[in-house]
C-alpha positions as MATLAB code, in Angstrom:
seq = 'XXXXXXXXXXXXXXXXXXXXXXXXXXXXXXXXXXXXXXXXXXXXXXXXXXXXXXXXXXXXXXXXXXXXXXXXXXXXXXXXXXXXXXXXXXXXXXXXXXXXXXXXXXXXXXXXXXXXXXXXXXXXXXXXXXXXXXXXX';
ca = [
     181.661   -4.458  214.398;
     180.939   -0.989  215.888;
     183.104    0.695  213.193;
     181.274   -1.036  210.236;
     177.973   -0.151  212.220;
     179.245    3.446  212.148;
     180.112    3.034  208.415;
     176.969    2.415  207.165;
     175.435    5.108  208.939;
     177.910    7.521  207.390;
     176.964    5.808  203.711;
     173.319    6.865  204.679;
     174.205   10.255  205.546;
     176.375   10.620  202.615;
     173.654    9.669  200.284;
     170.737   11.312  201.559;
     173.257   14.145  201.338;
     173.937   13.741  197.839;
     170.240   13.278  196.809;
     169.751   16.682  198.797;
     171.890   18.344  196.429;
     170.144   16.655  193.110;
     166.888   17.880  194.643;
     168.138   21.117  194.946;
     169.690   21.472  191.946;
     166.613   19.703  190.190;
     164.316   22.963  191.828;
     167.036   26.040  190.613;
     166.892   24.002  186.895;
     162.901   24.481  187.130;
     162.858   28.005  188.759;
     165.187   28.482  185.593;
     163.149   27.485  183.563;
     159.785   28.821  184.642;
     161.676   32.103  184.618;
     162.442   31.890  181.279;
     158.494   30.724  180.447;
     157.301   32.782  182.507;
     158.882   36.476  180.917;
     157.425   36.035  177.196;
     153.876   34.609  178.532;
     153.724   37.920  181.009;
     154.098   40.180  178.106;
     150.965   38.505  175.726;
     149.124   38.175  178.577;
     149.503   41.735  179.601;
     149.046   42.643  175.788;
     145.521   40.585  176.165;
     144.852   42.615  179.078;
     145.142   45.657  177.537;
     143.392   45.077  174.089;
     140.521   43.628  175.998;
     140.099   46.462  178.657;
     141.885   49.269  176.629;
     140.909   49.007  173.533;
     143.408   48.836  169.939;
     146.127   50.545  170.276;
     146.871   52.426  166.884;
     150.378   54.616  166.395;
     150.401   57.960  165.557;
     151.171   57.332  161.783;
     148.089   55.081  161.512;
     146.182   57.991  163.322;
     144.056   60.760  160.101;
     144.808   64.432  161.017;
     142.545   65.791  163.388;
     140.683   67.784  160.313;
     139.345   64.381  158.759;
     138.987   62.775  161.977;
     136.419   65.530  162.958;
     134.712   65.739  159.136;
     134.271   61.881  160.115;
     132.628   61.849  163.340;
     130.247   65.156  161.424;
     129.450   62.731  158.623;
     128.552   59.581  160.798;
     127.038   61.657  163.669;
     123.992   59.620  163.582;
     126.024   56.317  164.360;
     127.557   57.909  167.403;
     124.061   59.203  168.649;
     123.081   55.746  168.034;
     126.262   53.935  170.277;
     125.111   56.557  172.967;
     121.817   55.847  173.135;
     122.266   52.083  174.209;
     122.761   53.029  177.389;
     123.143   56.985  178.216;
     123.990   56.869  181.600;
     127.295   54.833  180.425;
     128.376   54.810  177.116;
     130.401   58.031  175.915;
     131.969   58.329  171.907;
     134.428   60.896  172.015;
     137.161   62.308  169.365;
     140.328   62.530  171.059;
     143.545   64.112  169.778;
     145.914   61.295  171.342;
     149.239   62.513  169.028;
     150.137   65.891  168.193;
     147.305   66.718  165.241;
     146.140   63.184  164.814;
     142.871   62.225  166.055;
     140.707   58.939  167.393;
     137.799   57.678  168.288;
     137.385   56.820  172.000;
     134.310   54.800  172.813;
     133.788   54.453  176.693;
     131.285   51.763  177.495;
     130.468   49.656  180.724;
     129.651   45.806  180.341;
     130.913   43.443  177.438;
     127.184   43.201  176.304;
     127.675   47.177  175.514;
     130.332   46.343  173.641;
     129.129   43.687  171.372;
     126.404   45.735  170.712;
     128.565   48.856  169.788;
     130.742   46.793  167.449;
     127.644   45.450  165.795;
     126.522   49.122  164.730;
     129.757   49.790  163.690;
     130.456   46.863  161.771;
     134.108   47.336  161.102;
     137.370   47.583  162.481;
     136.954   50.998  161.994;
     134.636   53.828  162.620;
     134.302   54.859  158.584;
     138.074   54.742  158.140;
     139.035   56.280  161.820;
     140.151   53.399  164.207;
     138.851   53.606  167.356;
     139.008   52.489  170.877;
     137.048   51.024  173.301;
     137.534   51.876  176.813;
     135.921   49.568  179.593;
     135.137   51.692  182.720;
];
């Protein structure tokens, strides 16, 4: 009677064993797969990130040469006075020469309520043909 006694202790063991190793193997399949999740969902949310703190990233072809960019920012002077004065002590419109003879619009500004208003004056996705960016500081 003692053996069978000692048999059915060893069935427990053995299958708490086994369920062990589906548990385990249950948690790598998940890891794996969060892993995999996890990669592509890093890389928009980073790309959120940086939109939303950085500004629009524009490439250097999509950039005007430095020349228009300037005869721009002369033209529509009165805008960028305009985006400074909603709050001096913060907001800062500069032209920047990003890429080698290419120039943009960098806006600096401090709260999102800046920024709402500054997009309201401009009214476009550009600043009269030269993208910008926005720049939260």
């Amino acid at each position: 009677m003692r053996k069978s006694a000692f048999n059915y202790q060893n069935n427990g063991d053995s299958k708490r064993l086994i369920e062990g190793k589906k548990l385990i193997g249950l948690i790598i399949i998940l890891v794996f797969i969060i892993s995999i999740l996890a990669i592509p969902l890093t890389f928009v949310a980073t790309n959120i990130f940086n939109t939303f703190f950085y500004g629009r990233y524009h490439t250097c072809e999509t950039l005007p040469d430095i020349e228009t960019a300037r005869q721009i920012v002369d033209d529509h002077q009165d805008i960028i006075d305009a985006i400074e004065k909603i709050h001096p002590d913060c907001i800062h419109v500069s032209l920047e020469e990003r890429c080698e003879g290419k120039g943009e619009l960098v806006i600096y500004y401090c709260t999102i309520d800046q920024q709402i208003e500054i997009l309201k004056l401009i009214g476009s996705s550009t600043f009269f043909g030269l993208p910008f960016r926005m720049i939260n500081t």
